[in-house]
N, C-alpha and C positions, 0 to 999 in steps of 0.2 A: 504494500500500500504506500501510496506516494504521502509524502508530508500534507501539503495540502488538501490533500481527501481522506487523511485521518483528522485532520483540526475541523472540515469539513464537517462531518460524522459527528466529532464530539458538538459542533454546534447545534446541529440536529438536535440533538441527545438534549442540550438544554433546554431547546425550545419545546421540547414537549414534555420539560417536566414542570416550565411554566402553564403547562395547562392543569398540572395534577392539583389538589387542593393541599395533599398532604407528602413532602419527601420524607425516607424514612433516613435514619443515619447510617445503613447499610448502602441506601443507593448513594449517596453524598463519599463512601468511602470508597466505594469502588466507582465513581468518577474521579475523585482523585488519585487515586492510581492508573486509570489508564490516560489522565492528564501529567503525571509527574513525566514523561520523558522530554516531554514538549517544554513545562512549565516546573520546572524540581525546584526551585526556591521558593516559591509563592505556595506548591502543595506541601511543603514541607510544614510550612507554617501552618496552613490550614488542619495538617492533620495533627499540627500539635493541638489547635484550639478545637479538635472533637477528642481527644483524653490521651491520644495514644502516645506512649512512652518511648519507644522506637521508633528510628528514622522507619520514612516511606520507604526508602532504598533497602530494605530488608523486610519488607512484608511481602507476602505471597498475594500474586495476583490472583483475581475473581476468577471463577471455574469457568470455562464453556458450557453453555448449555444450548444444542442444535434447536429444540422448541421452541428458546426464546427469540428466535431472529429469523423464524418462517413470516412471510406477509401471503397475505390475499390473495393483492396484488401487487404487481410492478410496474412503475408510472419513470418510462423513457422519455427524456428528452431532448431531439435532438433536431439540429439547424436544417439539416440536410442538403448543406453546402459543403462541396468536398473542396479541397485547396491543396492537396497535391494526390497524385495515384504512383502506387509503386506497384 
């Protein structure tokens, strides 16, 4: 995954948790962890101010789960202008 379309993703990722009423502090932990490589000073700090004792840089990252990232559907979009053929 390119830089850009991982910070991409994570912005996703916020905007729909602005929609949720309630984040828990699991989901809040595990955005910063998969924000620490991008942002490791700024999560650092944050994860000190939810309790934890230990750098980010030694916590284990959040499990995969394949059920949680099936969708419906899938909405492409694209210009349909090509600008070079190889």
């Amino acid at each position: 995954m390119k830089f850009n379309t991982a910070i991409s993703y994570l912005m996703i990722f916020v905007n729909e948790l602005y929609k949720t009423e309630e984040i828990s502090k699991n989901v809040i932990r595990d955005f910063l962890l998969l924000l620490s490589p991008f942002a490791p000073h700024i999560t650092e700090e944050l994860w000190q101010k939810l309790g934890n004792k230990d750098s980010i840089q030694s916590a284990e990252w959040p499990a995969y789960n394949r059920e949680l990232t099936k969708e419906d559907s899938v909405n492409n979009n694209f210009s349909g202008e090509r600008k070079t053929q190889i």
